[in-house]
N, CA, C and O atoms as a MOPAC input file, in Angstrom:
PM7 MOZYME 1SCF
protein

 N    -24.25500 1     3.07700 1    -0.24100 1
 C    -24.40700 1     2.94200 1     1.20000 1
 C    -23.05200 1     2.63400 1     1.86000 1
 O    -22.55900 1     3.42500 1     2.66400 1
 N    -22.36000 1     1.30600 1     1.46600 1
 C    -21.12100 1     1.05200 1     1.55300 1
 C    -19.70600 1     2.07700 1     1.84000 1
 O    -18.91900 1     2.15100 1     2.78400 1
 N    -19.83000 1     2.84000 1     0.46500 1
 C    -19.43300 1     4.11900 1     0.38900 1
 C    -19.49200 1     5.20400 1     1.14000 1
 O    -18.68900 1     6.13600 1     1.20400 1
 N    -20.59300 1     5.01700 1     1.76500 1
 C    -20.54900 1     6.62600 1     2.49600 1
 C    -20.20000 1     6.32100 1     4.15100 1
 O    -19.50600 1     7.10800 1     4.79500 1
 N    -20.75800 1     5.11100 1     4.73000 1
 C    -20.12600 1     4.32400 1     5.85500 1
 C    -18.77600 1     4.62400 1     5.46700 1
 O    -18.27200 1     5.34000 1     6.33200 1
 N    -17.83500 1     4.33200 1     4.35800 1
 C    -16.36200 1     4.04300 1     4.10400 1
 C    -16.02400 1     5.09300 1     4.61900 1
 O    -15.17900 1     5.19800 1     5.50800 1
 N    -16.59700 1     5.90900 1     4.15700 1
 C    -16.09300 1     7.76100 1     4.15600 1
 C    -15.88600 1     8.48800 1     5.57700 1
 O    -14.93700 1     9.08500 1     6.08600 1
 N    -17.11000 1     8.19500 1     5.96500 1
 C    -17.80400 1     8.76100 1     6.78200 1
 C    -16.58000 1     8.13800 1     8.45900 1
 O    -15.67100 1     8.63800 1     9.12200 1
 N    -17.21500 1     7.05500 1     8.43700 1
 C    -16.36200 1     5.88200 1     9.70400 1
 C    -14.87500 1     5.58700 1     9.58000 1
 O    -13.92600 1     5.99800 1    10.24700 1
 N    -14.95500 1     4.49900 1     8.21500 1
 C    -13.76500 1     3.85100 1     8.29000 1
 C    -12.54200 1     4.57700 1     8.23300 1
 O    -11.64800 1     4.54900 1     9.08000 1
 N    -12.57800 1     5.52000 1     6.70000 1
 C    -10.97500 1     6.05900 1     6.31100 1
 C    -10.74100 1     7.03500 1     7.28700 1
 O     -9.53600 1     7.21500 1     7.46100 1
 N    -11.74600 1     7.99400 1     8.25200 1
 C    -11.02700 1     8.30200 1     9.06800 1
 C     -9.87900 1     7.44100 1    10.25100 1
 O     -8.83200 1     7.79000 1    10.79600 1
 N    -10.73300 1     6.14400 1    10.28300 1
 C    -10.00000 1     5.81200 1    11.08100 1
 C     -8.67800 1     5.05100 1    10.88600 1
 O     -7.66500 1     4.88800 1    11.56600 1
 N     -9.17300 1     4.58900 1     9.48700 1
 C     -7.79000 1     4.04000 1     9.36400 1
 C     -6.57500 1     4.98100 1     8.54300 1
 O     -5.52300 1     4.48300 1     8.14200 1
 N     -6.94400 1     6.44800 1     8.38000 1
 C     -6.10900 1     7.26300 1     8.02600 1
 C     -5.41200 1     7.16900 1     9.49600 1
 O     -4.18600 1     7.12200 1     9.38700 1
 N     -5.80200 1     7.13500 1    10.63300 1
 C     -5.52200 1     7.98200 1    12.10700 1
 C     -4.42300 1     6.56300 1    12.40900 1
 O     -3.20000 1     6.58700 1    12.54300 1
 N     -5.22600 1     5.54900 1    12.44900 1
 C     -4.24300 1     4.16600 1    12.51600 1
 C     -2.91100 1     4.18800 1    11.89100 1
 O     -1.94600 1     3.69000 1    12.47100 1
 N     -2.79800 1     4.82900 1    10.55600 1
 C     -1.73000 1     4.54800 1     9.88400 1
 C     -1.06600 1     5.37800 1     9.98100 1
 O     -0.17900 1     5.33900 1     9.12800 1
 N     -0.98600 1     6.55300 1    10.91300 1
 C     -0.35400 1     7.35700 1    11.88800 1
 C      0.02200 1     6.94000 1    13.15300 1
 O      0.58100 1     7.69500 1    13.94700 1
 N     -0.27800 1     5.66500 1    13.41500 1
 C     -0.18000 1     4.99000 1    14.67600 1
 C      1.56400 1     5.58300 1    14.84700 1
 O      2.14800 1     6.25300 1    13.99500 1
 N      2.18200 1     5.09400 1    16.25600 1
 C      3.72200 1     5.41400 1    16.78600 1
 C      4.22900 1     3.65200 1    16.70300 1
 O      5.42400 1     3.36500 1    16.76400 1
 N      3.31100 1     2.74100 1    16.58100 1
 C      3.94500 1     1.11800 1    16.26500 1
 C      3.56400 1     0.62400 1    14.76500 1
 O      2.53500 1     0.45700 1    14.11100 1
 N      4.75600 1     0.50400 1    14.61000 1
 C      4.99600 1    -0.31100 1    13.41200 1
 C      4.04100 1    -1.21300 1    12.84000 1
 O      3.54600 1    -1.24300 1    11.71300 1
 N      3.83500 1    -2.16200 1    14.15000 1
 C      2.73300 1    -3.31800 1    13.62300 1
 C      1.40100 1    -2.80600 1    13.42300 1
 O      0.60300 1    -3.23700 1    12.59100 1
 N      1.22000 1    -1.92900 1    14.17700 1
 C     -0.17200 1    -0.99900 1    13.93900 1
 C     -0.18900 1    -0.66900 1    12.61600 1
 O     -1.29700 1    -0.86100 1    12.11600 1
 N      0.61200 1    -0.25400 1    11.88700 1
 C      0.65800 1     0.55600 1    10.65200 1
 C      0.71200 1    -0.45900 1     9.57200 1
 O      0.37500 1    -0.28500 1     8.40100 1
 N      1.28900 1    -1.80200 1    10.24400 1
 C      1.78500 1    -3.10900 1     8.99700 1
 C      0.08300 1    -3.29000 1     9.09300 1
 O     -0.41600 1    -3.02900 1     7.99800 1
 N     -0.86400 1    -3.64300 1    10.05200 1
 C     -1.81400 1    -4.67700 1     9.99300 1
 C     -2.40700 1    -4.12900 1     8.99800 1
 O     -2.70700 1    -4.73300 1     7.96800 1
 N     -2.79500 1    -2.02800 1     9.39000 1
 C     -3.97800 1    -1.58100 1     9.04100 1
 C     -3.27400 1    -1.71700 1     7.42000 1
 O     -4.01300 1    -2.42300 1     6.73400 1
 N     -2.59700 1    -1.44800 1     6.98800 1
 C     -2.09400 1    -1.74400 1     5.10300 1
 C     -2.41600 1    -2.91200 1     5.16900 1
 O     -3.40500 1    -2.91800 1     4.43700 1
 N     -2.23200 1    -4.38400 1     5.68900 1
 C     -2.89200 1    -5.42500 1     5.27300 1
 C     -3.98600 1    -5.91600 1     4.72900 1
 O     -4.14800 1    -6.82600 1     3.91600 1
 N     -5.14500 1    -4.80400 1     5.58100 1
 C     -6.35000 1    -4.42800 1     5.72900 1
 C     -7.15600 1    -4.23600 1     4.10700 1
 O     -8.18300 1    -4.51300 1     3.48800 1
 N     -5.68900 1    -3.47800 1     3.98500 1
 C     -6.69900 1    -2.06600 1     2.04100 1
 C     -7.19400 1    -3.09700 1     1.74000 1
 O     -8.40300 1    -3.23000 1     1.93300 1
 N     -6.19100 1    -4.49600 1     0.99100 1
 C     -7.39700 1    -4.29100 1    -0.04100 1
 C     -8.52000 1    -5.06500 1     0.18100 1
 O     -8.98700 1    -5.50400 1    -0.87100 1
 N     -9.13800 1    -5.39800 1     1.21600 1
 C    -10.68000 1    -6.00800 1     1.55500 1
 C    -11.56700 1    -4.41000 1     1.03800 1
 O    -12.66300 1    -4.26800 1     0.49600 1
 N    -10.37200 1    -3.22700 1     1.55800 1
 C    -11.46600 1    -2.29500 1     1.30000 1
 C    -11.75500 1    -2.05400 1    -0.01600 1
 O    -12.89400 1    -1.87200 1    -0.44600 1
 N    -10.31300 1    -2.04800 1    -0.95100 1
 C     -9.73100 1    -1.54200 1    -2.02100 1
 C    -11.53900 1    -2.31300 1    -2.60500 1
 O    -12.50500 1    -1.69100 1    -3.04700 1
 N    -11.42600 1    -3.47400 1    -2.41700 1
 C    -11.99200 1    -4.41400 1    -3.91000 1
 C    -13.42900 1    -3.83400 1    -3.65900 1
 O    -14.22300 1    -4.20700 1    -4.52300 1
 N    -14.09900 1    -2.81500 1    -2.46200 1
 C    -15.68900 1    -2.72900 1    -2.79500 1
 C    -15.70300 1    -1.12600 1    -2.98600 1
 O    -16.88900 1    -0.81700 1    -3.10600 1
 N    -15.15700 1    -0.35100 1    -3.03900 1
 C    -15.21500 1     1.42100 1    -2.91700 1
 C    -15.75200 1     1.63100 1    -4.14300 1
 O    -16.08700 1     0.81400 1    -5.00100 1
 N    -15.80400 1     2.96100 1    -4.13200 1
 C    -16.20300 1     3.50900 1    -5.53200 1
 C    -14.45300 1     4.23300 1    -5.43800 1
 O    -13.60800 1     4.10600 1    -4.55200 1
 N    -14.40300 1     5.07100 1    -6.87300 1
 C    -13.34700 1     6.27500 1    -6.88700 1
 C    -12.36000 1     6.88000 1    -6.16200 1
 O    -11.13500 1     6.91600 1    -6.03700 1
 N    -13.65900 1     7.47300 1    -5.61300 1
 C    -12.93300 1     8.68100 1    -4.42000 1
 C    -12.55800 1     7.99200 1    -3.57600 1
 O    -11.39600 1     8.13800 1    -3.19700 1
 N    -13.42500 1     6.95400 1    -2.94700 1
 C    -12.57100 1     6.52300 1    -1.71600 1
 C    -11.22700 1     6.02300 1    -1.98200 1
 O    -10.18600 1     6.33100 1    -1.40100 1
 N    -11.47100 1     4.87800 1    -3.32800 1
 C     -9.99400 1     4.42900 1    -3.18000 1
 C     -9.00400 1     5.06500 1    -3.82500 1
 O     -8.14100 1     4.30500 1    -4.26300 1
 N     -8.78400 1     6.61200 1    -4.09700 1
 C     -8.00200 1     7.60900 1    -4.15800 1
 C     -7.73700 1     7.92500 1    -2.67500 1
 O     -6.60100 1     8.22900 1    -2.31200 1
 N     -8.72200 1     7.86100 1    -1.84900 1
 C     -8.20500 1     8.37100 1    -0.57300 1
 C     -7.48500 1     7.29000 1    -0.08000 1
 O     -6.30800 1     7.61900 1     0.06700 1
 N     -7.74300 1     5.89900 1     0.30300 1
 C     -7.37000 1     5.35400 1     0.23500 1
 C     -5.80500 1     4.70400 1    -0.22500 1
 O     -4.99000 1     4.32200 1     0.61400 1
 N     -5.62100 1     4.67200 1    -1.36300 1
 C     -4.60200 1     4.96200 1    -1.97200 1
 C     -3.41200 1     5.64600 1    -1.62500 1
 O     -2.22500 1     5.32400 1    -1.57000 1
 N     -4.19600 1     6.90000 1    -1.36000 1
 C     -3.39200 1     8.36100 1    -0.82300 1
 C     -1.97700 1     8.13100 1     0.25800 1
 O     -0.79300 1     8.44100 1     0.38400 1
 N     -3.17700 1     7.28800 1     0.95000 1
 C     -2.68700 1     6.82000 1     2.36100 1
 C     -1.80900 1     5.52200 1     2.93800 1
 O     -1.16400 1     5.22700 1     3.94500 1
 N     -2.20200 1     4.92600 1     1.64000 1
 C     -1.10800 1     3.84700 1     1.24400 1
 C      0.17500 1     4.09500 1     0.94500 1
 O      1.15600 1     3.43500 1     1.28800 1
 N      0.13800 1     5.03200 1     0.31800 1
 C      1.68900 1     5.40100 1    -0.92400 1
 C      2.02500 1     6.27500 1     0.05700 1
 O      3.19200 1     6.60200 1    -0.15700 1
 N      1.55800 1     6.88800 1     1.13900 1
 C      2.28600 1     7.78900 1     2.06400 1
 C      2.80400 1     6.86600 1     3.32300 1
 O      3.71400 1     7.38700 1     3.96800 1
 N      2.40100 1     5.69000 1     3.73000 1
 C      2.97000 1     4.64900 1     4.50700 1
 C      4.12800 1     3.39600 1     3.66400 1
 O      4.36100 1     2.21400 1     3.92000 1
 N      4.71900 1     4.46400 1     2.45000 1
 C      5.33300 1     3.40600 1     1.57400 1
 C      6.52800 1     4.19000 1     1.45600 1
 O      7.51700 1     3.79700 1     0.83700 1
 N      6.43700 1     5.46800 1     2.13500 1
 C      7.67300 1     6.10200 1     2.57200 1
 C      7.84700 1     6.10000 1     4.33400 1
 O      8.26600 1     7.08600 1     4.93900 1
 N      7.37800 1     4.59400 1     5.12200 1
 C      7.70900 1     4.63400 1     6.18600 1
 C      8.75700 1     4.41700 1     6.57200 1
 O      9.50600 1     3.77100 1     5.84000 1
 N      9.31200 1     4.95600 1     8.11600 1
 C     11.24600 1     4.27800 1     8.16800 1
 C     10.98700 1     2.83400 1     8.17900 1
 O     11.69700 1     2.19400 1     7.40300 1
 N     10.03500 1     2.08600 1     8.96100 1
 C      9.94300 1     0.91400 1     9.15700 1
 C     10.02300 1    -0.02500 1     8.01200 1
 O      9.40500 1     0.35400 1     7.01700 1
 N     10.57300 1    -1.03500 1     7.92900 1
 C     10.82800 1    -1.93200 1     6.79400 1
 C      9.50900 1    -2.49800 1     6.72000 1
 O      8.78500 1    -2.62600 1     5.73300 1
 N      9.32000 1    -2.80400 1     7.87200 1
 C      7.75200 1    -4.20900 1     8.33400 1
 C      6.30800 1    -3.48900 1     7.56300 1
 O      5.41100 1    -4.21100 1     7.12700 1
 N      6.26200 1    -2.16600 1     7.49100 1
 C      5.37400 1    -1.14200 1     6.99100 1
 C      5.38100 1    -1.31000 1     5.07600 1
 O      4.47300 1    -1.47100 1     4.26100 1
 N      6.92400 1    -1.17100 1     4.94800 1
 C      6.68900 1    -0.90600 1     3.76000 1
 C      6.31000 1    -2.49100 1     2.91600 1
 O      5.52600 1    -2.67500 1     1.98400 1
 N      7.16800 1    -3.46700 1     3.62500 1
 C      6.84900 1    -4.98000 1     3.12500 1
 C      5.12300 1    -4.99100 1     2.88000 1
 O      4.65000 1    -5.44500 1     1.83800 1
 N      4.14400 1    -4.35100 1     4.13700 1
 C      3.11500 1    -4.55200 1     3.76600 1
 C      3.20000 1    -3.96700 1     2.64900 1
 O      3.40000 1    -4.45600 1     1.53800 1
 N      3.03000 1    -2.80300 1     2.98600 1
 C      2.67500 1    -1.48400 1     1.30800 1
 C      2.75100 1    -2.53000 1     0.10200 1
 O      1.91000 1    -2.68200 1    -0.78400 1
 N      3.92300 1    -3.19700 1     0.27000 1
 C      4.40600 1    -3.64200 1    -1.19300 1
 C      3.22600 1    -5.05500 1    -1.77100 1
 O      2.74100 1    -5.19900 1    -2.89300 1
 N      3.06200 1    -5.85100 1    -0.63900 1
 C      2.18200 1    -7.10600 1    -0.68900 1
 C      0.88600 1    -6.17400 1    -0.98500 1
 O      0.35700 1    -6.57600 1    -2.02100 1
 N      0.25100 1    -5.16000 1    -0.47800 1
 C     -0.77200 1    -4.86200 1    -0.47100 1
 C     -0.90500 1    -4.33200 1    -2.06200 1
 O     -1.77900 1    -4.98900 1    -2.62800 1
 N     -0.30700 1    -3.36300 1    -2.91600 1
 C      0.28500 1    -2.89600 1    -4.17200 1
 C      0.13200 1    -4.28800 1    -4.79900 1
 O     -0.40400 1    -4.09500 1    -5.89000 1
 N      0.36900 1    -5.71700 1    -4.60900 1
 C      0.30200 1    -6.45300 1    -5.48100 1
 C     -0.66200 1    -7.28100 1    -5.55100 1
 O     -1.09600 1    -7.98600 1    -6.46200 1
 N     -1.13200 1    -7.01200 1    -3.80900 1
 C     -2.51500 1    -8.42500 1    -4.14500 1
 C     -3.93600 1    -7.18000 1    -4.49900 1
 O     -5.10500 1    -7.55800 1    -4.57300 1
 N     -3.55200 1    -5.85000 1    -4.66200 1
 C     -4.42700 1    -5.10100 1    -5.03600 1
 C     -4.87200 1    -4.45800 1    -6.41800 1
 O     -5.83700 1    -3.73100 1    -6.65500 1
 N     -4.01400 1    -4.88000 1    -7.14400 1
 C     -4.03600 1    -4.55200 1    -8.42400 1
 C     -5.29300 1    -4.56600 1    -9.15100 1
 O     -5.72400 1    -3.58300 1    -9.75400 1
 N     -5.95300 1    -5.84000 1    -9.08000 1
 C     -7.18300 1    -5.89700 1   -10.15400 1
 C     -8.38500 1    -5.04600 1    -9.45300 1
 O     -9.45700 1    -4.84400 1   -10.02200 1
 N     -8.06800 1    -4.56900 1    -8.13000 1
 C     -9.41700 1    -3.57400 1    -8.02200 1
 C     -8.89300 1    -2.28400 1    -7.85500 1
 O     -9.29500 1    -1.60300 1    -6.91200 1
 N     -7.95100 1    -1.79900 1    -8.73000 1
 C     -7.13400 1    -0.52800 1    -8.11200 1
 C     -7.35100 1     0.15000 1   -10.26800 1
 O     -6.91500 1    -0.41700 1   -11.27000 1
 N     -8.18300 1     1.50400 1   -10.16700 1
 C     -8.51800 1     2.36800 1   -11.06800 1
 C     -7.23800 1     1.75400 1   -12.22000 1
 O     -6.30600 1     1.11700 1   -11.73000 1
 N     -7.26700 1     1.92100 1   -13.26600 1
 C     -6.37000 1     1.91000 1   -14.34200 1
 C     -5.59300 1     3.48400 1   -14.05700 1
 O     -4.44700 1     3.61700 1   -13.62800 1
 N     -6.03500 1     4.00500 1   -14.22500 1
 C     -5.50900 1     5.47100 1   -14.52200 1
 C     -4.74500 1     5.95400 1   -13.19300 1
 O     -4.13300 1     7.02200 1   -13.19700 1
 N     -4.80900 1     5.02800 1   -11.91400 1
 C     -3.86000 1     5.54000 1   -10.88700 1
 C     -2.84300 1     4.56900 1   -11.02100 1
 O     -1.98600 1     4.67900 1   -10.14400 1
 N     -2.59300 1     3.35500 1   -12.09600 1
 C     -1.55000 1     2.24000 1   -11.76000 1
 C      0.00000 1     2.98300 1   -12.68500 1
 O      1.08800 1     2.65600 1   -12.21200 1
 N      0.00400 1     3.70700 1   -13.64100 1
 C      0.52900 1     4.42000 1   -14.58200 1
 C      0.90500 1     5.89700 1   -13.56400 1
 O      2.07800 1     6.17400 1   -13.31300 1
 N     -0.19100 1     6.70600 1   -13.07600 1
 C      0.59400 1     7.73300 1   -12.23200 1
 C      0.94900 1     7.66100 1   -10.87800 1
 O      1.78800 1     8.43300 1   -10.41500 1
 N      0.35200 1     6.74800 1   -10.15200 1
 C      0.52000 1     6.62600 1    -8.90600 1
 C      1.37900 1     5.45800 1    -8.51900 1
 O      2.37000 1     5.59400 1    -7.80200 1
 N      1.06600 1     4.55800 1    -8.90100 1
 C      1.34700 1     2.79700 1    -8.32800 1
 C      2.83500 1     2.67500 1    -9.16100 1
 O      3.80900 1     2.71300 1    -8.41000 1
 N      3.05300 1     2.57200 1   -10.21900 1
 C      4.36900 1     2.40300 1   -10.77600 1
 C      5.63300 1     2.88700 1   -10.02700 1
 O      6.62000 1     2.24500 1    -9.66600 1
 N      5.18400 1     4.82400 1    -9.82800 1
 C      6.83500 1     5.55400 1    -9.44800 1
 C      6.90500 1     4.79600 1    -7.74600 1
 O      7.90600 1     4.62800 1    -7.05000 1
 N      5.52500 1     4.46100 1    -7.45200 1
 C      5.82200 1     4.12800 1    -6.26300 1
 C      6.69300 1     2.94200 1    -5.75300 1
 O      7.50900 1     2.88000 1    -4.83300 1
 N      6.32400 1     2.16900 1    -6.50600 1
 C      6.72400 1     0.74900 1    -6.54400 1
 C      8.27500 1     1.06100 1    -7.38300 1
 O      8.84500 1    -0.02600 1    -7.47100 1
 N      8.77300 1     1.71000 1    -7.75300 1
 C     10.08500 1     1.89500 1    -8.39000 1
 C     10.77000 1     2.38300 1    -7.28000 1
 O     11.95100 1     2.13800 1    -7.03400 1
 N      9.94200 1     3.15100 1    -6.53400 1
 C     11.15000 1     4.33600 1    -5.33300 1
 C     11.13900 1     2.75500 1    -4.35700 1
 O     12.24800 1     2.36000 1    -3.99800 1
 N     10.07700 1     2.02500 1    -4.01600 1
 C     10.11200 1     0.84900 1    -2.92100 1
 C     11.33300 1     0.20000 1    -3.14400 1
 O     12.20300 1     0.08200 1    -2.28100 1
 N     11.42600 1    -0.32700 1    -4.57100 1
 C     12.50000 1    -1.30700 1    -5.30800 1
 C     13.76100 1    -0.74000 1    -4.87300 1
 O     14.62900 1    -1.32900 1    -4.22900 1
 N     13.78700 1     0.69400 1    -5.36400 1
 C     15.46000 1     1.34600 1    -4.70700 1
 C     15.82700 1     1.11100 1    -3.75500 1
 O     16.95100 1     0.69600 1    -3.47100 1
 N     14.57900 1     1.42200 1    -2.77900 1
 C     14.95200 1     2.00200 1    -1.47600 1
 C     15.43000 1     0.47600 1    -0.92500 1
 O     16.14300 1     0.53600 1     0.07600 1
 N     15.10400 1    -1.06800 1    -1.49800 1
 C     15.50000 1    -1.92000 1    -0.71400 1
 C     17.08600 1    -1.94700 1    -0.83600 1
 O     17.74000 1    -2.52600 1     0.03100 1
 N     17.64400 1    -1.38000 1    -1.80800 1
 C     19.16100 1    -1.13600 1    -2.39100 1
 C     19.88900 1    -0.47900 1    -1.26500 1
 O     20.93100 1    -1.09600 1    -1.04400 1
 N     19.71900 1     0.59200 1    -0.43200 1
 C     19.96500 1     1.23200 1     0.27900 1
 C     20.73500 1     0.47200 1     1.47700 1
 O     20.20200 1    -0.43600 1     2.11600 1
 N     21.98900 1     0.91800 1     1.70400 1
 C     22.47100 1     0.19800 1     3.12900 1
 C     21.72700 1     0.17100 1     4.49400 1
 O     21.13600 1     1.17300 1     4.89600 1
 N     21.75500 1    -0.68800 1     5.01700 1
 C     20.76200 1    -1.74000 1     6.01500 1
 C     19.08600 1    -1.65900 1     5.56200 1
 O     18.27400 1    -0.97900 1     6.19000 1
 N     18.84900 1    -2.22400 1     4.73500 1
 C     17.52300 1    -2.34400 1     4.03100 1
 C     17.61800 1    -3.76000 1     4.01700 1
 O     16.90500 1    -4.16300 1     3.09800 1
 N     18.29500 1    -4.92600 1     4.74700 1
 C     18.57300 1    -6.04900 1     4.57400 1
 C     17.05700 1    -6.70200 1     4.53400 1
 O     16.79000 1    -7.44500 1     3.58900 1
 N     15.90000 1    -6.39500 1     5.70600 1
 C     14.75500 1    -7.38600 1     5.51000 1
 C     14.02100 1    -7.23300 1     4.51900 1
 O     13.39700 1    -8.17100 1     4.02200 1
 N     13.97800 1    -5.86600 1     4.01900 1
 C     13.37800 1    -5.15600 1     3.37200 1
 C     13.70300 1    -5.85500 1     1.56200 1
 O     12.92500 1    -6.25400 1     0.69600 1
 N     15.06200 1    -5.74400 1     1.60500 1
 C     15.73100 1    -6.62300 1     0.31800 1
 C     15.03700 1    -7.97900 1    -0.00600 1
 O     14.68200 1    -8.42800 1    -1.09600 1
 N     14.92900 1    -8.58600 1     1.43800 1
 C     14.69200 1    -9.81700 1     1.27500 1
 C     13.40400 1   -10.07600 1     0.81400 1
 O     13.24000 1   -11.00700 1     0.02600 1
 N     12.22800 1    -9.22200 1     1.27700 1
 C     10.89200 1    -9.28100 1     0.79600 1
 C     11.09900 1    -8.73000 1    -0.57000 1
 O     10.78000 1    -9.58800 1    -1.39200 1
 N     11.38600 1    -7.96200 1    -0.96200 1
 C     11.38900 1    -7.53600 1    -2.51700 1
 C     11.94500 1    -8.62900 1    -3.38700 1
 O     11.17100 1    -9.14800 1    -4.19100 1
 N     13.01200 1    -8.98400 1    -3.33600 1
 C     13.21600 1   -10.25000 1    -3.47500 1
 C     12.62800 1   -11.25200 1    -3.72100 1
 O     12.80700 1   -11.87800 1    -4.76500 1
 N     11.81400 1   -11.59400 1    -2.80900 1
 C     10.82500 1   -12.72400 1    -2.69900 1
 C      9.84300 1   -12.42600 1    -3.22600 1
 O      9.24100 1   -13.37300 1    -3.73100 1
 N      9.22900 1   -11.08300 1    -3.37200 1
 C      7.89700 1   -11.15700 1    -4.66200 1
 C      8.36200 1   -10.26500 1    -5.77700 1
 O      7.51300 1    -9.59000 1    -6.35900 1
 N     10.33400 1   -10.14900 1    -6.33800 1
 C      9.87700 1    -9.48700 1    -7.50700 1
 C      9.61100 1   -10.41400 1    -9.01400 1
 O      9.93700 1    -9.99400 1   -10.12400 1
 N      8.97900 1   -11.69000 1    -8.76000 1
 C      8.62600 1   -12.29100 1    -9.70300 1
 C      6.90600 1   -11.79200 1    -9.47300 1
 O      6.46600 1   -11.38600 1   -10.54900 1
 N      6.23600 1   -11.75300 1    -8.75200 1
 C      4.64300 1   -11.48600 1    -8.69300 1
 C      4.82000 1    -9.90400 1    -8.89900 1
 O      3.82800 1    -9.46000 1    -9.47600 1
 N      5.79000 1    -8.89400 1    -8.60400 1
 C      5.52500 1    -7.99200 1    -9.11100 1
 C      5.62100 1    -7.21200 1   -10.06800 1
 O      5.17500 1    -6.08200 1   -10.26600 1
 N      6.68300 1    -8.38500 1   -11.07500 1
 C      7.02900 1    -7.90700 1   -12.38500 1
 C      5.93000 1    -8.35300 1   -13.38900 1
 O      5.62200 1    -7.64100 1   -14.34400 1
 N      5.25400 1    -9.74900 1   -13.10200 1
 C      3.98100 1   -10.45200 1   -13.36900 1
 C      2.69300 1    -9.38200 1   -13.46700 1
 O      1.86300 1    -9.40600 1   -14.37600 1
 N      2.69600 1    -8.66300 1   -12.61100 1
 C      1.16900 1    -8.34400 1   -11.79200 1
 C      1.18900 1    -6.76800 1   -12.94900 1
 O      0.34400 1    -6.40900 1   -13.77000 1
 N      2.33400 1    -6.21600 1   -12.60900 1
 C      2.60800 1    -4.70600 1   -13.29300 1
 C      3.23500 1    -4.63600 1   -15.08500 1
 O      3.61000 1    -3.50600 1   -15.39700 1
 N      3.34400 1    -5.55900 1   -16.04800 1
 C      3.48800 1    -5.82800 1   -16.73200 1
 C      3.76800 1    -4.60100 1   -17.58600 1
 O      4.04200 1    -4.73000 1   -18.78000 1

């Protein structure tokens, strides 16, 4: 039931949100996943997912800081078989990209959780 409401209502909308033109629009709705992450079946949270790792190549720093918090407090309800093809390269390109000249806030959050995310991704 859950599921098909998800489908049906929500991920459209929060696919459309995370297309928003403000930043904070795009930080909240990633804040959001994983309340969704922890009840879906599969498919959704492939779609889901989808839409995550594509707001994890945002210009905005404030966007990707979520992405990254969300990637870690989401782990234990996130498929095995997408943490190995999906979640890893992602979280490796995030790590670079804080390397990058003026990535300064961006550094600083990586920084600050790469002890929970070396922990979490083992």
């Amino acid at each position: 039931m859950f599921s098909r409401v998800l489908q049906r209502d929500i991920l459209p909308i929060t696919q459309y949100l995370l297309q928003d033109t403000q930043p904070e629009v795009r930080s909240s709705v990633c804040r959001q996943l994983p309340s969704l992450l922890c009840k879906v079946d599969q498919l959704s949270e492939n779609l889901l997912l989808t839409s995550l790792l594509d707001a994890a190549q945002d210009n905005s720093a404030q966007v990707r800081c979520a992405v990254l918090d969300v990637l870690i407090d989401s782990e234990p309800y996130i498929f095995k078989g997408y943490i190995k093809a999906l979640i890893l390269p992602t979280l490796k390109k995030l790590v670079e990209s804080s390397l990058l000249p003026s990535q300064d806030e961006f550094l600083l959050h990586v920084s600050k959780l790469y002890s929970r995310l070396c922990n979490t991704y083992k």
